[in-house]
C-alpha positions as CSV (number, residue, x, y, z in Angstrom):
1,X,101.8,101.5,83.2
2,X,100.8,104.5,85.0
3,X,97.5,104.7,82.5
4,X,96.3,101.2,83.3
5,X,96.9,102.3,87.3
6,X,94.5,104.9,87.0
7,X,92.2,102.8,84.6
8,X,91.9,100.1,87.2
9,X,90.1,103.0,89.7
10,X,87.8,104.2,87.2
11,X,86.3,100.7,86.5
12,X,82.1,100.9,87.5
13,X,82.1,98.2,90.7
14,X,85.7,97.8,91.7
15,X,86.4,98.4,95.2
16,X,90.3,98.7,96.5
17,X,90.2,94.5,97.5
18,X,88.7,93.3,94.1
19,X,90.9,95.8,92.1
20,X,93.8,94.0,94.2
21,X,92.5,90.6,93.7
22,X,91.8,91.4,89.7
23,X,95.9,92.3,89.3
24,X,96.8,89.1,91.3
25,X,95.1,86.9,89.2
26,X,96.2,88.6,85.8
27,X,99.9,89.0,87.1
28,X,99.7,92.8,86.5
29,X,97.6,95.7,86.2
30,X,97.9,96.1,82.4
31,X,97.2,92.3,82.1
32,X,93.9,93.2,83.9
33,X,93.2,95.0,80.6
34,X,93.5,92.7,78.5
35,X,92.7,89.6,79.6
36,X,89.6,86.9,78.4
37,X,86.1,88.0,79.6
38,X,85.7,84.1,80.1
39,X,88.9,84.1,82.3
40,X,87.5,87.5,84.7
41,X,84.4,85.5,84.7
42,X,86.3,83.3,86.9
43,X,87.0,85.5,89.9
44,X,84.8,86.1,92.7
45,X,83.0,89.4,92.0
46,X,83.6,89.5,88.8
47,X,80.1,88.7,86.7
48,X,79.5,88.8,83.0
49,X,79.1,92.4,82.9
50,X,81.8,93.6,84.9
51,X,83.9,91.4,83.2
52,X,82.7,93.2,79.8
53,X,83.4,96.7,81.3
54,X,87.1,95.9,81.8
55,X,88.1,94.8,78.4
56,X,86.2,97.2,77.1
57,X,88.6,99.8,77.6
58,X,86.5,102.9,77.8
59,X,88.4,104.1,80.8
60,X,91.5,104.1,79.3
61,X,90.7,107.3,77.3
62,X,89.5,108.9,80.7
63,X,92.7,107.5,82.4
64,X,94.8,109.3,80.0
65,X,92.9,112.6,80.5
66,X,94.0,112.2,84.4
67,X,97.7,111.8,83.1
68,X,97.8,115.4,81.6
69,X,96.1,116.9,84.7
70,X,98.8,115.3,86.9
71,X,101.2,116.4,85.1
72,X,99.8,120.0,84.5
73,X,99.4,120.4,88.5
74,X,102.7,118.8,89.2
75,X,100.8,115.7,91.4
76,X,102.2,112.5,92.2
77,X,100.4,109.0,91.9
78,X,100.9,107.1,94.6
79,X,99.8,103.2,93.5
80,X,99.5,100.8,95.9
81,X,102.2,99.0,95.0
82,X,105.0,101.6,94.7
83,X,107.6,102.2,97.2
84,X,106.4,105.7,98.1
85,X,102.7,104.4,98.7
86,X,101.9,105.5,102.8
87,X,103.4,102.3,104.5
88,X,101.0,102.3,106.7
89,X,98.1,102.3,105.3
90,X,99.5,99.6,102.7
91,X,98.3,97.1,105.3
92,X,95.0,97.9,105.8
93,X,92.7,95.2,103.8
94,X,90.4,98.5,102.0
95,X,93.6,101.1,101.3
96,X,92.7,102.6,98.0
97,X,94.4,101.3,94.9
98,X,95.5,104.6,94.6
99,X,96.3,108.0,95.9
100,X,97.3,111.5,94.4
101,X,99.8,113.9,96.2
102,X,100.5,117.8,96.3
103,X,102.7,118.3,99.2
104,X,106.7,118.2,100.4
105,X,106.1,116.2,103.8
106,X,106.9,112.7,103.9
107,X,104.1,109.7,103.8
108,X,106.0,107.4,105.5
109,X,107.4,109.6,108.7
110,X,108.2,108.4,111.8
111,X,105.8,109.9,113.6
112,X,102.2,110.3,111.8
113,X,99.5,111.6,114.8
114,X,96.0,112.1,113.3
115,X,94.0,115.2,115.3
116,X,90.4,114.8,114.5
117,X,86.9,116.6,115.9
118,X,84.1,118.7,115.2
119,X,83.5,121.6,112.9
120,X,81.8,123.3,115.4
121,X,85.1,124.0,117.6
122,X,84.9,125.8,121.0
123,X,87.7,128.0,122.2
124,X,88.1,125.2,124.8
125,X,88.8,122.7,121.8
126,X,90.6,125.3,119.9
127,X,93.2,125.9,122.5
128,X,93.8,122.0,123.7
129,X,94.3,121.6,120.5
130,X,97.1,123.8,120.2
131,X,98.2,123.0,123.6
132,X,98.8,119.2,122.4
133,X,100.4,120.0,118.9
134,X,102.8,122.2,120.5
135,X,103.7,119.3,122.9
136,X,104.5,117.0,120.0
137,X,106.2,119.9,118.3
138,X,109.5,118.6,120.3
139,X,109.3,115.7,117.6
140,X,111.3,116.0,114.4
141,X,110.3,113.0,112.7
142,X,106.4,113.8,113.3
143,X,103.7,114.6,110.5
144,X,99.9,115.9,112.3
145,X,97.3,114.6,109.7
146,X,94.0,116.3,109.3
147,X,91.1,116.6,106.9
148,X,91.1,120.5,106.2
149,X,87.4,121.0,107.5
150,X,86.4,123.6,109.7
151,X,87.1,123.9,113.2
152,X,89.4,121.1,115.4
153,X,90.7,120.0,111.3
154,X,91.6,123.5,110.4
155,X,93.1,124.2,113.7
156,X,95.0,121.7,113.9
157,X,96.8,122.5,110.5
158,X,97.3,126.0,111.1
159,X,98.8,125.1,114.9
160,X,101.2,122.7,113.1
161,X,102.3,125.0,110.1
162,X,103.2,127.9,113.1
163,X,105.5,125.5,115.0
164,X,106.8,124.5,111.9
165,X,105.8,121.1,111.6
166,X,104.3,119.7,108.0
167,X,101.2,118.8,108.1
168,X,98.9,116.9,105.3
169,X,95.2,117.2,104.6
170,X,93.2,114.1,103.7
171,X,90.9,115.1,101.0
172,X,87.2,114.3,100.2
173,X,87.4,115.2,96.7
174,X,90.0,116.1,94.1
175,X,92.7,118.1,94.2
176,X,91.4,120.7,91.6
177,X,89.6,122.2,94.0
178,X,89.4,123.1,97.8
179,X,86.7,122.5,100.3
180,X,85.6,124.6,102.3
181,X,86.7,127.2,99.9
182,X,87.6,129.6,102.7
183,X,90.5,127.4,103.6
184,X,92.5,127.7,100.1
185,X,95.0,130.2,101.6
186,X,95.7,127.8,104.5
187,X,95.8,124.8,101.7
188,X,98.7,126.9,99.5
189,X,100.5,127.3,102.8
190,X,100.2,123.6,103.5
191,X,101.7,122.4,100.2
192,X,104.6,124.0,101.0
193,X,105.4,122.5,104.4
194,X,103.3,119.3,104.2
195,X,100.7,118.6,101.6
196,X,97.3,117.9,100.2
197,X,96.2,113.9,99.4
198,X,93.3,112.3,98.1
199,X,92.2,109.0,96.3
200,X,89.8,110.9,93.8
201,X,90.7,111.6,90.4
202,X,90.0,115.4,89.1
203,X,86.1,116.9,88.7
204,X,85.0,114.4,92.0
205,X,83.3,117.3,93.8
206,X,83.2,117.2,97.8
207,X,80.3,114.8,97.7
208,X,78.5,113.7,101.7
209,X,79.4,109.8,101.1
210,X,83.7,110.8,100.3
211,X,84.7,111.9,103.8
212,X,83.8,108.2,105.6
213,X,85.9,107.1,102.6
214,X,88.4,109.3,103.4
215,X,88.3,109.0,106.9
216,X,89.8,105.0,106.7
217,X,92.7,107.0,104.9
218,X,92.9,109.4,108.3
219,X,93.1,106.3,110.4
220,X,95.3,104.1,108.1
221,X,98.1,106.5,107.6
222,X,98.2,107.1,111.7
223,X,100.2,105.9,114.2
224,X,98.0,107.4,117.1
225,X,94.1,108.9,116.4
226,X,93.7,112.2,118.7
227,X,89.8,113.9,119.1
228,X,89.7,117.1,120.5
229,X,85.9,117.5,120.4
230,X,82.8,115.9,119.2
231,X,79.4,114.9,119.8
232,X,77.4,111.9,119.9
233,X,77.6,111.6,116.1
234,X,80.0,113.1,113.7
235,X,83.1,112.1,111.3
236,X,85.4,111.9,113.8
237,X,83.8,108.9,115.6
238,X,83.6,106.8,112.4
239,X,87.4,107.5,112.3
240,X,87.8,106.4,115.8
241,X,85.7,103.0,114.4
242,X,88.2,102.5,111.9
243,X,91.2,103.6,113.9
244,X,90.4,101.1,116.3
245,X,89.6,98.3,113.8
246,X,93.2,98.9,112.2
247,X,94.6,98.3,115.6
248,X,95.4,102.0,116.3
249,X,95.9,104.0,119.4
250,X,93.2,106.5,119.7
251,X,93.2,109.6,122.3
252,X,90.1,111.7,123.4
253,X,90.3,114.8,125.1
254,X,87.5,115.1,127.9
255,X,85.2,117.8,128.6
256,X,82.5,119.0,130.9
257,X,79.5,116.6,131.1
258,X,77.8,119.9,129.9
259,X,79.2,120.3,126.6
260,X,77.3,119.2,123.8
261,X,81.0,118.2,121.8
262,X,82.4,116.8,124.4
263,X,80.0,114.0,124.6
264,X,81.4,112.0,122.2
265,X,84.6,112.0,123.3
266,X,83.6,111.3,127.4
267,X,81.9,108.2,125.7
268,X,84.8,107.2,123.9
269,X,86.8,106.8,127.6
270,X,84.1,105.6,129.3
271,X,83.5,103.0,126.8
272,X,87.3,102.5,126.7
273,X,87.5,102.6,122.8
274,X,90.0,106.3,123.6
275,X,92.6,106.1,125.9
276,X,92.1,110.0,128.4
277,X,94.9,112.4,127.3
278,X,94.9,115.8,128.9
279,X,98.5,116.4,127.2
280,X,101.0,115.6,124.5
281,X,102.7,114.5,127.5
282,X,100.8,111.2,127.6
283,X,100.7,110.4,124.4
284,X,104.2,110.0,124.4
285,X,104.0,107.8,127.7
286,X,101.2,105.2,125.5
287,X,102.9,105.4,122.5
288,X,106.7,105.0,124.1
289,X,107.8,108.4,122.4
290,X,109.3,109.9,126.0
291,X,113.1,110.9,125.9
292,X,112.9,108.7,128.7
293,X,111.5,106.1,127.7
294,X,113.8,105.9,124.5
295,X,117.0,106.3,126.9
296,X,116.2,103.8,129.1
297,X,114.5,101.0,126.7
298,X,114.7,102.0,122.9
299,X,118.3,102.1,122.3
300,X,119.6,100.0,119.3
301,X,122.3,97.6,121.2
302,X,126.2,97.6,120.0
303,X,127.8,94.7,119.2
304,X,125.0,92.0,119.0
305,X,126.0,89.0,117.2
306,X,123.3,88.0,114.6
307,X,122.4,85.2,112.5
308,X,122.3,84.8,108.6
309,X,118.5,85.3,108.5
310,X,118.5,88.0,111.2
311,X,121.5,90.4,109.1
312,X,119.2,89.9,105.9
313,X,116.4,91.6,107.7
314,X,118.5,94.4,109.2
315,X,120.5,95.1,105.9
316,X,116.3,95.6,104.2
317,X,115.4,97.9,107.4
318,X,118.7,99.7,106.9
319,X,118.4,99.9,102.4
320,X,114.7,100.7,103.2
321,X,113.7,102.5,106.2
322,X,110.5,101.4,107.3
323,X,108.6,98.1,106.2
324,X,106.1,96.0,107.0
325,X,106.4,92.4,107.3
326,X,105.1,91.6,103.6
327,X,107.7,93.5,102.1
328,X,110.5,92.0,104.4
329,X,109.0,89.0,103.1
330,X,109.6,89.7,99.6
331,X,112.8,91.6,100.1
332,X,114.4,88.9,102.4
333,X,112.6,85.7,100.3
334,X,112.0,84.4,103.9
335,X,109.0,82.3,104.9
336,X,106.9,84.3,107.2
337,X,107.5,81.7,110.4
338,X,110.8,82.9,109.8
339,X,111.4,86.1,109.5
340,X,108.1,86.4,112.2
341,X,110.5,84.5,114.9
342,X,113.5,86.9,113.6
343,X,112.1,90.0,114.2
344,X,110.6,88.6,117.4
345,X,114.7,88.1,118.8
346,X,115.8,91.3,117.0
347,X,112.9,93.0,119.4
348,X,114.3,91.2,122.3
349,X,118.1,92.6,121.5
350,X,116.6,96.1,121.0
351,X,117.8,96.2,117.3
352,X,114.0,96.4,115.7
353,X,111.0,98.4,116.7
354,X,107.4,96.8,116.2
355,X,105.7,100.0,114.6
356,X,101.3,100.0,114.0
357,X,100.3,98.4,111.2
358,X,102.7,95.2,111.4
359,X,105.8,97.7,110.4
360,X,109.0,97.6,112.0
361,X,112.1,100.0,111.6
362,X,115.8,99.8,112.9
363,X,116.2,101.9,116.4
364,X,119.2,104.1,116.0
């Protein structure tokens, strides 16, 4: 099965929603393989050519290449439909069909905090960076997602791995190699308290067009968006883009009207697509993660009496940890006005939590 997973990424022209829309049709991602060119012909997208390409079967050779390299590197596929697959990001209409994984943090944590900005890092940037990370630092459940580049990226995995808090690295190429090659030692040192990820199969060098791909990863797998520094153009603000189309709370860190990379982030506020955070101290406020706040509000309620439909969501939360509301769907066989009014009065009683992404999780 595995094969065929990796087989459906390779194919010339198929994007994360055809690929998903290709195994719906066919009932299954080996199906996709070997089904009529007449039949694919029928699907939106899918044009005489295309259709040729796919039972064609060239890629499976090349998939089974990527089999022996995973296995070699000890890497774990992540496909989109597996239970392990980031949560999160599951949601998002343009996840990728699949990701690859080096790493010992969790992808579904309870806490996942995304801390962005530019290369060009000034020792300003640099130590609000480290001031904010050691704030969240108090968190157990928390995960600080970055993208290994050079300045407010590397700083902020280095910040996290000295507080001893994991933190992953979203990749713009494949995991045979590391970019920029002077952060390999801090990459090593990542896998062992966190971990590497990336959607590109081995030999995809750190091409220009991979990080805005990656970046929707960045954005998808977070529950909050934080940028340090930037200027009026840069990676980070495409992230904020997609943050903020994803629904996600996204935090900019002003600077002096002076600064070159602090423009981008004063026009984030003052455009109000970045809530102003000066400390970890407010995320927590926005995002509800204050011990007081979770005192006062957030704690799970004793002896609520609950009805048929509302015990079969609580047993899923409590077999599966986090889920979103399609896979309390499926696990519960509810219709979705149902189980949408259910976990509506189980947020009422304080026995469910509404997490980003349409996810919800017990409160203990």
């Amino acid at each position: 099965m595995l094969k065929y997973q990796i087989a459906l990424t390779l194919l010339p022209s198929i994007g994360p929603k055809l690929g998903k829309e290709l195994v719906a049709y066919c009932g299954g991602v080996e199906a996709v393989f070997y089904e009529k060119p007449a039949h694919l012909q029928k699907i939106p997208g899918i044009g005489q050519e295309l259709a040729r390409s796919i039972t064609g079967q060239q890629v499976l050779a090349r998939a089974e290449e990527e089999l022996l390299f995973l296995e070699k590197n000890n890497i774990a596929p992540l496909f989109y439909l597996d239970s392990d697959y980031p949560i999160r990001l599951k949601h998002c209409p343009d996840a990728p069909l699949m990701l690859y994984y080096q790493g010992t943090a969790p992808l579904n944590a309870g806490k996942i905090v995304a801390v962005i900005g530019t290369r060009k890092a000034s020792d300003y940037g640099k130590v609000v960076c480290e001031q904010i990370i050691q704030g969240l630092s108090v968190h157990k459940d928390l995960v600080i997602l970055s993208g290994l580049a050079y300045g407010i990226d590397s700083c902020a995995h280095r910040a996290s791995l000295e507080r001893d808090r994991p933190t992953i690295a979203v990749l713009g190429h494949s995991l045979d190699r590391i970019y920029p090659p002077q952060n390999h030692a801090l990459a090593e040192k990542m896998k062992k308290n966190g971990g590497l990820l990336t959607e590109f199969v081995s030999g995809t060098k750190p091409d220009r067009e991979n990080f805005p791909r990656r970046n929707r990863i960045v954005a998808g797998m977070s529950d909050a968006v934080i940028v340090v520094e930037s200027g009026r153009k840069g990676g980070a603000l495409i992230t904020v883009d997609i943050a903020n189309s994803y629904n996600r709370d996204v935090f900019a860190v002003p600077g002096r009207l002076s600064d070159t990379y602090s423009e981008g982030c004063n026009n984030l506020i003052k455009t109000n697509r970045a809530a102003l955070v000066e400390s970890a101290k407010d995320i927590d406020y926005i995002m509800g993660w204050s011990q007081k706040e979770q005192q006062k509000g957030t704690q799970r309620k004793l002896f609520v009496d609950l009805n048929d439909d509302e015990e079969q969501i609580v047993a899923a939360l409590q077999k599966n940890g986090t889920m979103g509301i399609d896979d309390l769907i499926l696990d519960t066989r509810m219709g979705a006005t149902k189980i949408a009014s259910s976990l509506l009065n189980l947020e009422f009683e304080g026995v469910v939590r509404c997490l980003p992404g349409k996810c919800y999780c017990l409160i203990k």
